[in-house]
C-alpha positions, 0 to 999 in steps of 0.5 A: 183595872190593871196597871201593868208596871212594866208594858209601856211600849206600842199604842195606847189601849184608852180605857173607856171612862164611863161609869160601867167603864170603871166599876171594875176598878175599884181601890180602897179610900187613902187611911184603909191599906196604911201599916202604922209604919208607912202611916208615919213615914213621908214621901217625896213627890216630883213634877215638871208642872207649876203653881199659878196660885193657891188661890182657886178664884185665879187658877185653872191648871193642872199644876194648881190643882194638884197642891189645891187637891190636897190642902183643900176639901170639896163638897163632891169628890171621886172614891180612888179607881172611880170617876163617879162623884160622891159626897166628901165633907158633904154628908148628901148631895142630890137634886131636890127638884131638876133646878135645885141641887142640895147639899147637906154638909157633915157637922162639925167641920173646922180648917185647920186654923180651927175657924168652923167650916160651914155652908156659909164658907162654901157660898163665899167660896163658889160666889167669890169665883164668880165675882172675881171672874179671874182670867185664868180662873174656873168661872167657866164651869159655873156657867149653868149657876144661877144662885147659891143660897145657906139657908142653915149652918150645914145647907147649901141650896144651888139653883141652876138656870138649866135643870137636870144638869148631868155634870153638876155634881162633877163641877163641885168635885172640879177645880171651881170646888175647893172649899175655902175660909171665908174668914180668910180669903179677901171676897173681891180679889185674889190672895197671896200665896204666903199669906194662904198659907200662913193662915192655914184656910186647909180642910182636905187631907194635908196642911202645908208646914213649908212652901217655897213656891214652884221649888218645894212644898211640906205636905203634913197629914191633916188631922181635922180632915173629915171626908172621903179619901179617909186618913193619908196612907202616909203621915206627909208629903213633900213636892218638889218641882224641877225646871227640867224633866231630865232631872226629874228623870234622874232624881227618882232613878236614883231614889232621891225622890219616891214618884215622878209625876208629869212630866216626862219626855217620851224617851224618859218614859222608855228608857225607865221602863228598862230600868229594875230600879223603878216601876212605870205606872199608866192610867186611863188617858185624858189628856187633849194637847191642841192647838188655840186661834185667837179669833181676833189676832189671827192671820186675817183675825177681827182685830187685824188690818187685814181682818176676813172672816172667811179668810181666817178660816181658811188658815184655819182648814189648810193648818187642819188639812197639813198637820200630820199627827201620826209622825208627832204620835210617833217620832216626838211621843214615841207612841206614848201619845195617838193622834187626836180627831175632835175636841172630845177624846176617844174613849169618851162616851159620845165621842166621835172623830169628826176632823178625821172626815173633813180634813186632810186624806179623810183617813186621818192623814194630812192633803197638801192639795186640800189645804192649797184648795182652802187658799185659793177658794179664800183668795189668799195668795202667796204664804202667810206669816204665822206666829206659833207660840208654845210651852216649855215647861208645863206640856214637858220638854217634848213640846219642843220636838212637837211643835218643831215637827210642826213648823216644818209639816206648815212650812214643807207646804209653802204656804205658810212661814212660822214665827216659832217662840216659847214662853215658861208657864207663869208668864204663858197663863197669863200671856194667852188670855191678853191676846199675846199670842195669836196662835198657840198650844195648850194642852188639856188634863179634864176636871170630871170625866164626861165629854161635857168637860172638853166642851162647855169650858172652851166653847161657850160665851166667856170661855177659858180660852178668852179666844173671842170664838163664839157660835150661838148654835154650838152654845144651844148645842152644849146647853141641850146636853147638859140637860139631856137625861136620855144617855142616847139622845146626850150622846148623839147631842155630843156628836152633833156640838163637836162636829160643829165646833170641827168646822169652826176650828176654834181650836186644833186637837192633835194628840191624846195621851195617857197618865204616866207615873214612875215610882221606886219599887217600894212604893206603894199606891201609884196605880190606885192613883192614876184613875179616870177622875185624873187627880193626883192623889197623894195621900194613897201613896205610901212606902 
């Protein structure tokens, strides 16, 4: 895979992100290019995104899971220029029989607090996430567990409802994996922070010496570490979070940071390309940013004085029919961003374009006549008032612009009025699985890459999105390719569930984009990081 520091303008090239898609790209493990000299040194790291919790019961986002992938270990995890699963503390992982997948753990492993690390802490961490079953927590990807069994100090046993589970071993490298002290964390409630870090439950690459949550986090290398990503190619790191990327943009033009990470408006993007200062790093895309109806406070939702199931749907055919995603691509994201035709993006073994056929022109582009005709064959007269919510900080600050262009693409049809309001992250998280807002932006950066991941956490009963969708053919569907070990039979299973989901439009995908770094020219090891397992991985960055 090459990363061309400088190229940054025209569309996207989305690399293919199968197995043989990325065996080319191939990088060595975080200690192996470390000179003693930038094995001591540290780095800076900054990003507009944010820390829901430590606690990975309570936390799916890409913020969380950023600090999360370097304070904790996991069984499973991907070697740097590779989406593949392979063991991390484990020493084997493999299925034993098509239900039973066992882990054999390395021996001898303890937390930096020194507690001993064993098969017994990485039941209590995946039954913890499952019996707390937080709002915003990862219990989705766990979906095909049935039980989790430590017949010894370094076995685990999973049992799976399903057998032959292709995406398994990339669900332990996700974010419902971070192993964590089982004598530590309460087992029935989430944990604070502070007290997280105080009791030092980390075993993955770096301990944190200092937190200051949402404004600066100390990373120091973890000396007890003992897994795949080898020793940090430097000997810490610091995080530091802005409220605005324009200040992120400044402080790594400036060299008061080492690398900007997400996120970066467009014109920042372009403007750093020209820049002799710093280099502009791009990675394979993964990225879906789309939009969510609640079923139930929709216009003409389930749990609204007007609720019509057949009219809810219309709202959601002529908003599908109106969207043009070509004019966000390019006059918000500057091309930085490529239109986005189903819930599985391009690029993606499996992936097909289905939305690009059933709505607007048929040829991706929007049809004012299309949706008038989804009104009226719905009975709906006159224009309905829509409440459009989005976020400022977590998606960067171009969501303003995007969901600006928005409002006047439904309002310029007359058939809609929209109520456009934005909420910050930490209250948004929350916000959206309450049922505040009836309609509102996400945005997607994949835990493994494999179409599954943009399908069982959103569409399946108790999903992530706690929007109230639920279809039982489309469920079977996700089930069947989960299981599915002919690679052409899943493929076209994959087509067949997201055509399915196109015509129920639990959600609206409009843009996929790719993952962007800005670095000093002393930097080394961003692009080893910018892969397809799309983890941030500190420890490969050095100077």
């Amino acid at each position: 895979m090459t990363k061309n520091s400088k190229i940054f303008h025209g569309a996207i090239a989305l690399a293919g992100v199968s197995a043989l898609a990325l065996t080319a790209c191939t990088g060595p493990t975080g200690g192996s290019t470390a000179t003693d000299s930038a094995a001591g040194s540290t780095i800076s790291y900054g990003t507009t995104d944010k820390v829901v919790t430590l606690d990975p019961a309570g936390s799916y986002d890409a913020g969380s899971f950023m600090l999360m992938n370097q304070i904790y270990p996991f069984l499973m995890n991907s070697k740097p220029g590779t989406a593949d699963s392979s063991p991390d503390i484990a020493e084997s992982a493999s299925f034993t029989s098509p239900t039973e997948y066992t882990v054999k753990l390395k021996s001898g492993l303890t937390f930096a607090n020194e507690h001993k690390l064993t098969s017994s802490d990485v039941k209590f961490s995946i039954d913890r996430i499952l019996a707390i079953n937080d709002d915003n927590g990862p219990a989705s990807l766990l979906g095909n567990l049935d039980s989790v069994a430590a017949p010894d100090e370094t076995t685990v046993v999973f049992t799976l409802k399903e057998g032959n589970d292709q995406v398994f071993p990339g669900v332990l490298a996700a974010n419902s994996g971070p192993i964590i002290d089982e004598e530590v964390f309460p087992a029935d409630k989430l944990m604070d922070d502070d007290a997280i870090v105080a009791a030092k439950p980390f075993a993955g690459q770096y301990t944190i010496e200092s937190y200051k949550k949402n404004e600066l986090v100390s990373l120091v290398a973890n000396p007890v570490y003992n897994g795949l990503l080898g020793k940090p190619a430097n000997g810490g790191a610091t995080i530091k979070y802005y409220a605005d990327s324009t200040n992120l943009k400044l402080d790594v033009q400036q060299g008061n940071i080492d690398v900007a990470g997400r996120s970066l408006t467009a014109t920042d993007a372009e403007d750093l390309a020209q820049d002799s200062k710093v280099s502009v790093y791009k990675g394979p895309g993964g990225e879906l940013r789309y939009i969510v109806f609640n079923f139930d406070t929709m216009p003409f939702g389930a749990k609204t004085p007007e609720a019509d199931p057949a009219k809810a749907l219309a709202v959601r055919q002529a908003m599908a029919n109106l969207v043009d995603r070509e004019a966000i691509a390019n006059d918000v994201y500057k091309g930085t961003y490529l239109p986005a035709y189903s819930v599985v993006p391009e690029g993606f073994v499996g992936a097909v374009t289905p939305l690009k056929d059933m709505y607007g022109d048929g040829n991706g582009m929007p049809s004012l006549d299309k949706a008038k005709k989804a009104f009226s064959d719905a009975g709906i007269a006159g224009p309905v008032n829509l409440k459009l919510q989005y976020n400022p900080d977590h998606y960067g600050k171009s969501s303003g612009d995007e969901y600006a262009k928005i409002k006047e693409q439904l309002e310029k049809s007359e058939l809609f009025t929209v109520d456009l309001q934005s909420t910050e992250w930490v209250t948004y998280s929350k916000d959206r699985t309450a049922d505040v807002y009836p309609v509102y932006q996400l945005g997607w950066f994949p835990d493994y890459s494999d179409a599954d991941n943009y399908l069982t956490p959103f569409f399946v009963p108790g999903n992530f999105l706690k929007n109230h969708y639920e279809n039982s053919s489309v469920t079977d569907l996700i089930k069947k390719q989960l299981t599915t070990v002919d690679k052409t039979e899943r493929e076209k299973i994959l087509g067949e569930a997201q055509t399915k989901v196109a015509e129920d439009l639990s959600t609206l995908p409009l843009l996929q984009g790719a993952q962007l770094m800005v670095a000093g020219k002393d930097v080394k090891g961003v692009d080893q990081t910018l892969d397809a397992s799309f983890k941030t991985r500190l420890g490969l960055i050095s100077k």
